[in-house]
VONUNU-243322 format. One record per residue (C-alpha): x, y, z. Coordinates in steps of 0.25 Angstrom, whole numbers, plus 5000, padded with zeros to 4 digits. Layout:
BEGIN
XYZ...
! end
This chain:
BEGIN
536453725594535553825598535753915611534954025619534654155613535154295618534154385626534154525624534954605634533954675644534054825638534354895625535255015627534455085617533055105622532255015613531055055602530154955608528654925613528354965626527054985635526655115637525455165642524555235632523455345632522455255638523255225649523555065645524655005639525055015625526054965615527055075612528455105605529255195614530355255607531155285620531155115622530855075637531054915644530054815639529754725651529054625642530354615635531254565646530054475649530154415635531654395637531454335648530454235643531454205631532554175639531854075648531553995636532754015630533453945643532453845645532153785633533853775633533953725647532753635646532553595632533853615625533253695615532853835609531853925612531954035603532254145613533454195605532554255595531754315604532954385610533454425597532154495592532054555604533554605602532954665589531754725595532554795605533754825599533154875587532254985593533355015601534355035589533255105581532955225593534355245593534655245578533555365575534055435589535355465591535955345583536455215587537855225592538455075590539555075597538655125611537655015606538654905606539254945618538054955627537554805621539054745624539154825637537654745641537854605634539354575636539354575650538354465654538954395642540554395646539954345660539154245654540254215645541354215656540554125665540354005654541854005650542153975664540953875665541153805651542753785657542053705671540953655668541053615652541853495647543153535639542353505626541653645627543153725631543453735617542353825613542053905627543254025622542554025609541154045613541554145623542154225613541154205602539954245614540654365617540854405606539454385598539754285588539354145594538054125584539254115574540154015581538853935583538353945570539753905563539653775573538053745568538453705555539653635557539153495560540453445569540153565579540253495591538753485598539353425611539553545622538553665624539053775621538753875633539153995623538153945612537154045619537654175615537354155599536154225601536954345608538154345596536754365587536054475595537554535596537754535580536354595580537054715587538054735580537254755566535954805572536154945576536954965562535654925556534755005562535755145561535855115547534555115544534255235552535355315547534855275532533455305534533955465541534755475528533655455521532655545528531655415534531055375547532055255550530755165555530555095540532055095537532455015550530954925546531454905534532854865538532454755548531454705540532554675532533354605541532254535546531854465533533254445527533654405540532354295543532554245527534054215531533754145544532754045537533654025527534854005534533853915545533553825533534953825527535753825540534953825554536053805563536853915557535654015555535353975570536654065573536654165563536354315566535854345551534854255553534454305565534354445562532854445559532454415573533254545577532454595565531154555571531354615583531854755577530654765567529854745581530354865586530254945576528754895571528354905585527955065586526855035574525954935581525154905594524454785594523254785602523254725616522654595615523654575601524854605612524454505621524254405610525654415605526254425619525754285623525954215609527354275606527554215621527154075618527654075605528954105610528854005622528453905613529553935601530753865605529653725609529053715597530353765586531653685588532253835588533853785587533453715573532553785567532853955571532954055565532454055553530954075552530853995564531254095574530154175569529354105580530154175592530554305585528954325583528554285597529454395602529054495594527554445598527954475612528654615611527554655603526454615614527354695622526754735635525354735632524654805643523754675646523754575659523754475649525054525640526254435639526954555645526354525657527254385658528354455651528654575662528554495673529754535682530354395683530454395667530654535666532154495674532254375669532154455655533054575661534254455663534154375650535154415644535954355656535054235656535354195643536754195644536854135657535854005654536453935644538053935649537353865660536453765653537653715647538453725658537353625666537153545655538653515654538653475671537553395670537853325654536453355652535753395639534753475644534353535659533553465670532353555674533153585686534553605681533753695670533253775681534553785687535253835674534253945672534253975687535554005688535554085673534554185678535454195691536654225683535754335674535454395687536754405691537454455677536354555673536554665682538054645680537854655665537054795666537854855676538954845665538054865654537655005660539255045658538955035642537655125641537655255636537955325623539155365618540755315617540555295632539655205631540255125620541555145627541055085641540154975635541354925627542054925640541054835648541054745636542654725635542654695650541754585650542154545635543754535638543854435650542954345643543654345631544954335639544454225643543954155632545354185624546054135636545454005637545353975621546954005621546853905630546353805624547153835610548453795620547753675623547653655609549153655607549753585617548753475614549053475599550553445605550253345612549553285601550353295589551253185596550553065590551152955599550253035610548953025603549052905592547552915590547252795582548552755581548252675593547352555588548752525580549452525594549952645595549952705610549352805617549952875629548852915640548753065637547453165634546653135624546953235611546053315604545453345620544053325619543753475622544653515608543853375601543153475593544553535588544853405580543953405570544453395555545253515551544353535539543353575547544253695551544453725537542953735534543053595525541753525530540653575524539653595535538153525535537353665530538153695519538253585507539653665499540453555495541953605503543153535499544653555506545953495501547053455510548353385508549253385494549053465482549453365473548853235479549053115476547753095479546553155484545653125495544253165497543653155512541953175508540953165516540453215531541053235545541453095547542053105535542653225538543353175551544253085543545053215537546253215548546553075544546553095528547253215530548453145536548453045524548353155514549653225521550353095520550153045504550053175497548353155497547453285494546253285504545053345502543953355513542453355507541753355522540353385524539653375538538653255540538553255526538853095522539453085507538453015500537153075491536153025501535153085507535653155520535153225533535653315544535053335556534053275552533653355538534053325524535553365523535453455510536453505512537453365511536853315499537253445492538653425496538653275493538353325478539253435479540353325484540353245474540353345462541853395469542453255471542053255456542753365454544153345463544153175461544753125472545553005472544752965485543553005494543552985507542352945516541452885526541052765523540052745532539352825543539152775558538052835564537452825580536252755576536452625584534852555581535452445573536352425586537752485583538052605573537252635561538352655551538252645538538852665523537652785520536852775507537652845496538952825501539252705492538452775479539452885482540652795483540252755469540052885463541552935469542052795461541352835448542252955448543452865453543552935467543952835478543352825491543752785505542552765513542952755529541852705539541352805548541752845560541152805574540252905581540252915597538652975597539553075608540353185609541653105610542553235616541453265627541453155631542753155634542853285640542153205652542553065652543652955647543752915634543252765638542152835642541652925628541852765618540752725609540652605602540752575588539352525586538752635589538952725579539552605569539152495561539752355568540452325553540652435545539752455534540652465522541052335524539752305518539552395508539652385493540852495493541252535477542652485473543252635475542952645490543952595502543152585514543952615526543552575540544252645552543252605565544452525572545252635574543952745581543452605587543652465596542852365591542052415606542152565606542552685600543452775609543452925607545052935610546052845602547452865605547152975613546553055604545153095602544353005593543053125590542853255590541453235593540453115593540853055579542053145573543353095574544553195576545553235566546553195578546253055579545853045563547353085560547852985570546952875561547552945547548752815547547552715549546752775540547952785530548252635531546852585529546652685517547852635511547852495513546252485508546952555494548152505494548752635494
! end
């Protein structure tokens, strides 16, 4: 789930502490620190050349270059030197400093943001409406890293529609960086005055320490958690960190020339070459983004070197010099309109000339809203409540109408809701599986709609009952009586999972406690296991943990998969099978004299089921049942211990021919494989028979 990084806005209202050329005694060029700041030309070049890749190797290759840490050390390098002038002059002033940033990144952005809202509403299917209001809010508003890291770890995120607002987790983290930065650097001044030091080693000393707590986290949490750590500003605070030390180590050494021009060229290629070489979106942070983080500082340190054969001389060419001084609006504009071709065209990645196109007309539209953006943003500058006071106002009036607008749409959409849920509590509308027994259907819409598929999920993943595939906590909820008459254990992982709505409705109806032991794309058994393609630790820890709590709550029955269908179709239909362990596991449950119902798996459609029908008809989106299943179920054949009922389901998802994604009217899957707690409650009377009539009960 990786997305473009955010460039650094073209100017730093605080001039920055920072290298520059100068012309020395001799008459040449030399390295120097101005205290006063002044423009680094081979900067925007450097921006420039970071948000090329950044865009290419999304529009070209789908993946990652690496540019986002760039971006964010050179957010560091100049943000820092900036803070650091001001905190040993006059002082910082926090609310001007805020002021002046919103007053020059909201506007582009509430255009940006305006513009995709109206786009995702033409040109995306109704699959993507749902979550348009809340990434709009959530860009806006700095906080999408988070909303994207809470959905990297929850393994039924859906991965269908691009997100055209997944884009702006880099800006939520540089925006984060904000808030915190300039209180670091004024505390650290203001201790070291009290104390009657130079605040240089102080600030040294404090962004050392955020650079190496900040690095040690980011490796951790990249081993523990990559798609979380990915998203997460503390660990990417050391590459703000980098760049802050830069600027303050900067004044205390001059490489030599020919040393310049060595790291100018090899921080170049290295940075050209990072995101071909690194699979960035599975690997970064952690010590990994040292790569790009170290290529950018080898650049700003080359600086303008003063020879012909200098990286600055590419770098402050005027066509990368404007591309540079537009990034900003690049950035934001490139990836809305990749997704937005990619959606038209149904492709996965752009042709060399639709890819030509997209960036074309990005750079068009950055021309365009730049000078808008600093014609607003000169209203914000200046010191005082003035300027706090007028940058707040540019803010607000490009915040508020697109906020508005989000609001109004999601408010929508929650009436939608309503009247649907209506519609559909009249059963004889939408009888779900109730039709194989003959019951009718009348011709009306199909319930859940395929854009709200996602909505119909279990409902204990809503109550945070599903333990997620990072962390290996065993989590148990109860539902249903307090005095049971007897008590149900669903166990194992998401296929499991799906079948909650339908025990729920039996537990209501005989008095039954209900507890839900789910764990994602973790299979209850004790053998080995992978995910993604690496050994899933993480699973086997919980499969231990499980079996010491059924120990402890002894159901009278656990209820489980009995098989798992899979899309591997080499041997000519579905390869389904009952997994190694399952059985041995069945047998240890009876040693302790817990009963267990083993369902056979559910089919999978190897598609997203509610995009599908987002664009087509319902006999246009069926799978059959051998691809994903077995032609006989596998139990059948199984030497299954005398304390397991094997239950068998498939004729009621499945034809003998094919599989349809609406039954009754009502939408089979959430996604490719998950069946929706709608239809699963409409298969609870079925399920309820069977069970019963199997134990005579």
């Amino acid at each position: 789930m990786a997305a473009p990084p955010t460039p650094w806005p073209r100017e730093s209202e605080h001039p920055p502490v920072s290298l520059l050329t100068a012309p020395g005694r001799n008459g040449r060029v030399r390295h120097t620190v101005a205290g006063t700041g002044g423009h680094r030309p081979e900067i925007d070049g450097l921006r420039a050349v970071a948000v090329l890749l950044v865009a290419a190797y999304h529009v070209w290759l789908g993946r990652v270059s690496g540019g986002v840490d760039v971006f964010l050390v050179l957010t560091g390098f100049l943000i820092t030197g900036s803070l650091a002038r001001a905190a040993t002059g006059g002082g910082i002033g926090y609310g001007s400093f805020l002021a002046r940033l919103a007053a020059r990144l909201v506007p582009t952005a509430a255009v940006v943001v305006l513009a995709t809202l109206a786009a995702t509403r033409l040109l995306m299917p109704e699959t993507a409406w749902r979550e348009a209001p809340g990434g709009a809010v959530a860009a806006l508003l700095h906080h999408t890293n988070w909303r994207l890291a809470l959905g990297s770890v929850d393994y039924l995120a859906r991965e269908g529609d691009l997100d055209p607002f997944q884009h702006f987790w880099s800006l939520s983290v540089q925006g984060q960086f904000y808030l915190v930065w300039p209180v670091l650097i004024a505390a650290v001044v203001w201790a070291a005055r009290r104390g009657g030091r130079d605040p240089r080693t102080p600030l040294l000393v404090a962004l050392s320490a955020v650079f190496v707590f900040s690095l040690a986290y980011s490796v951790v949490m990249t081993r523990a958690d990559q798609p979380w750590a990915y998203f997460d500003t503390g660990a990417r605070l050391w590459e703000f960190a980098l760049g802050g030390l830069l600027a303050l180590l900067s004044s205390r050494a001059e490489p030599p020339r020919a040393v310049r021009v060595a790291l100018g060229w090899s921080g170049l290629a290295a940075l050209v070459l990072c995101g071909a070489l690194l699979r960035v979106s599975s690997v970064f942070p952690g010590y990994a983004a040292l790569w790009p983080t170290l290529a950018a500082v080898a650049v700003v340190v080359a600086g303008t070197s003063g020879s012909a054969f200098g990286v600055d001389r590419l770098l402050t060419l005027r066509p990368l010099r404007y591309l540079g001084s537009i990034s900003y609006a690049l950035y934001l504009w490139h990836w809305p309109l990749l997704v937005f071709y990619l959606s038209v065209t149904g492709r996965g990645l752009a042709t060399p000339w639709g890819g030509a196109a997209v960036l074309a007309v990005s750079v068009l539209l950055a021309a365009a809203t730049t000078p808008v953006a600093d014609r607003l943003a000169a209203l914000g500058r200046g010191d005082g409540g003035r300027a706090v006071r007028r940058g707040t106002a540019v803010a607000l009036a490009c915040l508020l109408p697109v906020l508005l607008t989000a609001g109004t749409w999601s408010g929508l959409q929650a009436a939608e809701r309503a009247r649907w849920e209506r519609l559909a509590a009249d059963g004889r509308s939408y009888p779900g599986a109730a039709v194989v027994d003959g019951a009718e259907a009348p011709d009306l819409p199909i319930y859940p709609p395929p854009a709200r598929a996602v909505e119909d999920a279990p409902v204990t993943y809503g109550d945070g009952c599903n333990q997620t595939t990072a962390d290996a906590e065993v989590i148990t909820c109860v539902y249903g009586a307090d005095e049971p008459v007897r008590t149900v254990a669903l166990v194992g992982g998401s296929h499991a999972a799906h079948w909650f709505p339908a025990l729920e409705e039996i537990a209501l109806a005989h008095d039954w406690r209900l507890v839900n032991i789910v764990k994602g794309a973790c299979l209850f058994t004790d053998a080995p296991q992978t995910y993604k393609g690496e050994p899933y630790t993480s699973c086997a820890e919980w499969n231990r943990g499980v079996m010491a709590e059924l120990a402890r709550l002894r159901p009278d029955t656990v209820f489980t998969t009995g098989t798992t269908t899979s899309l591997d179709t080499s041997a000519g239909y579905g390869e389904e099978q009952v997994v190694d362990g399952y059985v041995d596991r069945w047998r240890e449950l009876g040693d302790m004299g817990i009963d267990v119902v083993a369902v056979r798996d559910t089919p999978r459609f190897g598609f997203d089921v509610p995009g599908c029908l987002a664009g087509a008809a319902p006999d246009q989106c069926v799978s059959a049942p051998e691809e994903s299943m077995a032609p006989v179920s596998p139990l059948e054949g199984a030497e299954v211990p005398a304390n397991v009922t094997v239950l068998d389901l498939t004729d009621r998802f499945c034809a003998p021919d094919v599989c349809r994604p609406v039954i009754g009217n009502v939408l089979v899957y959430w996604d490719g494989s998950h069946v929706g707690a709608t239809f699963m409650r409409t298969l609870a009377p079925e399920l309820e028979r069977r069970w019963a009539r199997a134990e005579s009960w």
